[in-house]
N, C-alpha and C positions, 0 to 999 in steps of 0.2 A: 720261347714257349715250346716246350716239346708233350704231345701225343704219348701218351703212355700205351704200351703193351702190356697187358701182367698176365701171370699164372694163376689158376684157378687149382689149389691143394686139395685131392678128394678124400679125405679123410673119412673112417667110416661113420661118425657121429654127425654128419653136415646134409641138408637139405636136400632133395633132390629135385627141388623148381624155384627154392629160392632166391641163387644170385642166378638163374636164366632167367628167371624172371626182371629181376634188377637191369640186366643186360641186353634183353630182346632176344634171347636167341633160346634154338627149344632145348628142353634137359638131355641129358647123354643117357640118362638110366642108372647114372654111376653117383654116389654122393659129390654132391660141390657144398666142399667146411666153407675155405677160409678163398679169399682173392687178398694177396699182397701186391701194395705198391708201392714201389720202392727199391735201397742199391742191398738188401737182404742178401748173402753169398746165396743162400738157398734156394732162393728164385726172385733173382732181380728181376724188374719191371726192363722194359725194352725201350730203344726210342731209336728216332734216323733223322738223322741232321742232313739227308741227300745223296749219305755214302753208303745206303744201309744198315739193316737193323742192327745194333750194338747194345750190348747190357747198361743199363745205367750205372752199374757197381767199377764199367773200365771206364766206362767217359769221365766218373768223379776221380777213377784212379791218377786217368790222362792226365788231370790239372783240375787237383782239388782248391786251391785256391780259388780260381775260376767261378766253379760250380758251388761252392761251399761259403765261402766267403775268410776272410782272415781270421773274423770273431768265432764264426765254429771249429775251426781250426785249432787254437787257441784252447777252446773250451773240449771241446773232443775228439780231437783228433782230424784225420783227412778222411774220413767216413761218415756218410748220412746219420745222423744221428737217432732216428726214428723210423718205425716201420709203420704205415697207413696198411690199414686191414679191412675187409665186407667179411664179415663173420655170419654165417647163415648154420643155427644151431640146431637138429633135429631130434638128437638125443643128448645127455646130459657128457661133457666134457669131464675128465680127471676131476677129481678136489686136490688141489694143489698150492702151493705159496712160491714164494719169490726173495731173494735176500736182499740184502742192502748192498751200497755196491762196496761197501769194506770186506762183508760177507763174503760177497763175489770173490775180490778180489782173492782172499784167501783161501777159499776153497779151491779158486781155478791154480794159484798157486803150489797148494800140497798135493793135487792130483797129479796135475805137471810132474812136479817131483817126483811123487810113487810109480811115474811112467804111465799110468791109466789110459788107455788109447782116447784119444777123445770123442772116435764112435762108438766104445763101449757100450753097452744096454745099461751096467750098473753103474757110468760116469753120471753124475751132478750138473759140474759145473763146465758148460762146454766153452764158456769165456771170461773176461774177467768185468763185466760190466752188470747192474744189477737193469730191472725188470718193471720199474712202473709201467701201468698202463690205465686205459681210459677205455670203456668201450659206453658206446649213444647208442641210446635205440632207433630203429628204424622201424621196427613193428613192435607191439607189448612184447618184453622180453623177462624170459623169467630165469632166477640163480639165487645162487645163495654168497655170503659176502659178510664175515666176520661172527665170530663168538655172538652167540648169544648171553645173558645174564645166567649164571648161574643158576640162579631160582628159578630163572622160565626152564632154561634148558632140563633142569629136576622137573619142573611140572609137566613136560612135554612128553617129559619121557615115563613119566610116573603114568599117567593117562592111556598108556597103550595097554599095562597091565602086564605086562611081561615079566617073571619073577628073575629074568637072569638079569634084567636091568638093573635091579632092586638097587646091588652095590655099586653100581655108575651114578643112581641119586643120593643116595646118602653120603656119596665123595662129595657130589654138588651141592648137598646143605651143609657136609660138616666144615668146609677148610674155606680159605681166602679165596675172591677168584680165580686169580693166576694159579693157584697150587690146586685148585680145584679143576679148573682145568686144565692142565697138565697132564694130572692124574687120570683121568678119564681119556681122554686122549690116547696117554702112554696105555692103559689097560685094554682097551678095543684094536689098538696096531699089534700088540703084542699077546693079543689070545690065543689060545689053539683052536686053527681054523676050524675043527670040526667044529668047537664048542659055539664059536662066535659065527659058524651058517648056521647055524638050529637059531641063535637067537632073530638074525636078520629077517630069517625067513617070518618066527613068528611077530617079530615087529611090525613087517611090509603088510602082513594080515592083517594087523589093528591099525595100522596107519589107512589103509583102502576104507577100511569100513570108517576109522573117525574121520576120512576127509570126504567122505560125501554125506558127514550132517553141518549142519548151523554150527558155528563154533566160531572164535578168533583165531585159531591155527589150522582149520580144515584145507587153508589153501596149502599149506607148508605142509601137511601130512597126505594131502594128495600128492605132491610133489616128491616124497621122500616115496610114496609107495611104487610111483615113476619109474624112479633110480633103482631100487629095488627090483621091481622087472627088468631093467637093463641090465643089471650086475647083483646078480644071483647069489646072495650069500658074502658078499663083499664087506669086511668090515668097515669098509668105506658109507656102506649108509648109515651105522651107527655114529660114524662120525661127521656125516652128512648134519645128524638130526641136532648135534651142537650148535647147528651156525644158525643164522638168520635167512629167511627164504624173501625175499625181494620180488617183485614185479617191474619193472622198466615201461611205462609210457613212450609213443614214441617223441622223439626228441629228450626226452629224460637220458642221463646218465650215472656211470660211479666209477669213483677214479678205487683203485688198487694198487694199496701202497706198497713196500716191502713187509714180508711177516703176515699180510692177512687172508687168513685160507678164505678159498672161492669157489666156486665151478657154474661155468657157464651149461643153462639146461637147457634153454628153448626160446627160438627167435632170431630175428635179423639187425643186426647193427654196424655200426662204423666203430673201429678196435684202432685208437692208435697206441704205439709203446717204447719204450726204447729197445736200441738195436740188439735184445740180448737174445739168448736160449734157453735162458739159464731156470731152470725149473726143479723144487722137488714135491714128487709128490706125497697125497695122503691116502689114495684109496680111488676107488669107481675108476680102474685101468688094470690092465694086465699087467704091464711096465715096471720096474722096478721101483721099490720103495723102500727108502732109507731111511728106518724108524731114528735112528741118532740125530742122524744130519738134520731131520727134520725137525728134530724136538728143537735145536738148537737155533734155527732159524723162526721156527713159527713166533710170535706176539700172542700171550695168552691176557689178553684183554679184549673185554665185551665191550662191545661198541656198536647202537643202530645203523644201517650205513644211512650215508649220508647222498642220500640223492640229488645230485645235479643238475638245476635248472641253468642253460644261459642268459647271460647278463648280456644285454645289448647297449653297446655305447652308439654317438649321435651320429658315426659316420656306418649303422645301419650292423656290424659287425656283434655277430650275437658267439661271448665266449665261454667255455668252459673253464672257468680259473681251476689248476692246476698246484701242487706246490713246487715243481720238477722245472730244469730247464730244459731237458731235452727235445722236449716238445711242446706244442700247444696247439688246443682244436680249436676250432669257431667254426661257425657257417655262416651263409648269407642265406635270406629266403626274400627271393626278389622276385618282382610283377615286372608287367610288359609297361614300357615306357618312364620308368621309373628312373633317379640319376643313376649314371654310373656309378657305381662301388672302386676305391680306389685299394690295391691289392700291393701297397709298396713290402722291403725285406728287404733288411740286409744278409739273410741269410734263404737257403733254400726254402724252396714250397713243394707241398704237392697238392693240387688241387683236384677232389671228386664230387661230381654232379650225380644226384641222388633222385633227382625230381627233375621233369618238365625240361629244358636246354636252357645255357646259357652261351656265350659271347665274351672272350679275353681278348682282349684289345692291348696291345704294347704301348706305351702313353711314347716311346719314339720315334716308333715306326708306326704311321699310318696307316701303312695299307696291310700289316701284320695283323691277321686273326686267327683264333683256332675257336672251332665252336663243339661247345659238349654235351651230348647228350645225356640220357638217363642212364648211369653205369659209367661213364666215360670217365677219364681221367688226366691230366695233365702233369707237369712236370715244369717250375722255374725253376731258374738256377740264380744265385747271387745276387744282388740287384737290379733284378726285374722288376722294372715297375710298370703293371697291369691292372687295367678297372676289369670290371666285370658289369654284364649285361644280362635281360633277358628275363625270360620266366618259369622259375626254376627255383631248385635249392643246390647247394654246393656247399660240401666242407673245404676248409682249410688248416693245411697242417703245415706248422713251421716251426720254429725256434722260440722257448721265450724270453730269450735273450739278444 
């Protein structure tokens, strides 16, 4: 059982008492986005086995069998296959999607080839692995998360009154959905900016005023007027106002598959995903965006998301079924004197304490403990087998294979 170190990423969309909150410690003044943990090249988690602090990304490098086990190996490679994330949202993230990892592969492929640096601003695909992820709330969190229906998305958008809209609904009643959205999609990435910030601007007006009445979309047009104050003219909120606006309970979650446009707007949660970078985007960022690449990856299908409650089996293990093997979330939410929780793996963990402290106990070593508190975090490696204690909540992130 190793003590995690991790980096705190201050990005400028992230909280600024959020994860200090999370953590105990006071805020810097400075946004804190994201805390990863984990062997991520970009800021692996820490640990010190007595020799000193060492990246976790060289101890799995040292003898990834070891740390990994032979079955992840096998299945991806000698690298952590997942990255565990505290995401603390304060304004609204990129709209963005993710590929599949054939996608992946081929895009990191013909860049490769084209010579494309891979820290270029207009590079894609920084690797060849694709991008599910999960992220749970920890406090009500709010985003948006796949196509809306076509017909809503024309009613929505009809409702604000705006005449440059006009020809964005009447694509949404005349054609299929897929080609319906598409077409709308491709026409807002590809306006002329001047034309499509006159329209934003007057959208973000009638979206303030319809979301502070009665309505069934007042929260999604509050939301959209939001983004609209953060990114000024951005065709990103017209493309924002396609999707589906969500709220996250805490303990709720939604998994994001490859292909479905997102953006995280407001809130604290646990983000876990596979080891990628791999991102393009659609709008609400400064950053490059690749109207092709992107048409060709998005999934133009409506679909309500599907929100994640965990299912709790009898050995107390509360999961978020997944369809992906790279990873898998649960948590425990355990009282004081209650049995031990037994934490076996044949592959890596990483375990984060979210609530209250708990107690990891090595079922071989005896007198082996490490105890976690609120923020804290830990690190097994292979075949560790460890209960857990205490009172407290704790995720666990492992393999589902």
């Amino acid at each position: 059982m190793d003590r995690l170190v991790n980096t705190v990423r201050p990005y400028a969309w992230g909280s600024l008492t959020a994860i200090p909150e999370l953590l105990g410690t006071p805020p810097t003044g400075e946004p804190q986005a994201e805390m990863w943990m984990g062997a991520h090249p970009g800021a692996p988690s820490r640990i010190d086995r007595g020799e000193g602090s060492v990246a976790l990304s060289d101890v799995i490098a040292a003898d990834p069998e070891r740390e990994l086990g032979a079955g992840a190996i096998r299945a991806f490679g000698p690298r952590l296959p997942f990255l565990l994330k505290v995401l603390a949202a304060a304004s609204p993230l990129s709209l963005q999607v993710h590929p599949d990892l054939a996608q992946a592969k081929e895009g990191f492929a013909d860049e490769e080839a084209r010579g494309v640096p891979v820290d270029a601003p207009h590079r894609n695909y920084k690797d060849a692995n694709h991008k599910p992820e999960l992220i749970c709330a920890l406090t009500p969190f709010d985003g948006l998360c796949g196509f809306r229906h076509p017909d809503e998305a024309a009613e929505l958008l009809a409702a604000l009154e705006v005449d440059s809209l006009k020809p964005y609904v009447d694509i949404l009643h005349a054609h299929p959905e897929s080609r319906a959205l598409r077409e709308v999609l491709t026409a807002v990435l590809t306006a002329d900016r001047e034309a499509i910030a006159e329209t934003v601007h007057e959208a973000a007006t009638a979206a303030e005023r319809l979301g502070a009445l009665d309505g069934p979309h007042a929260p999604a047009y509050a939301a959209y007027a939001t983004i609209a104050r953060h990114y000024p003219g951005d065709p990103g909120v017209i493309a924002a106002m396609l999707l589906n606006f969500v709220t996250l309970q805490p303990g709720e979650a939604l998994y994001l598959g490859a292909g479905i446009p997102h953006a995280y707007l407001d809130g604290l949660g646990v983000e876990i995903m596979a080891n990628s970078d791999n991102v393009l985007r659609c709008g609400l960022t400064p950053k490059h965006v690749d109207v092709p690449e992107l048409l060709r990856i998005v999934r133009f299908e409506s679909d309500a998301p599907a929100v994640l409650r965990p299912e709790e089996d009898p050995s107390g293990e509360e999961l978020y079924a997944t369809p992906i093997d790279e990873f898998r979330l649960s948590r425990y939410v355990l009282a004081e004197g209650a049995a031990p929780r037994r934490l076996p793996s044949s592959g890596p963990q990483i375990l984060l304490c979210v609530a209250g402290e708990v107690s990891l106990r090595a079922a071989d070593e005896q007198d082996a403990e490490l105890r976690l508190s609120r923020g804290e975090s830990a690190y097994l490696r292979a075949g560790e087998d460890v209960t857990v204690t205490g009172d407290g909540t704790v995720f666990r992130a492992t393999l589902t294979a």
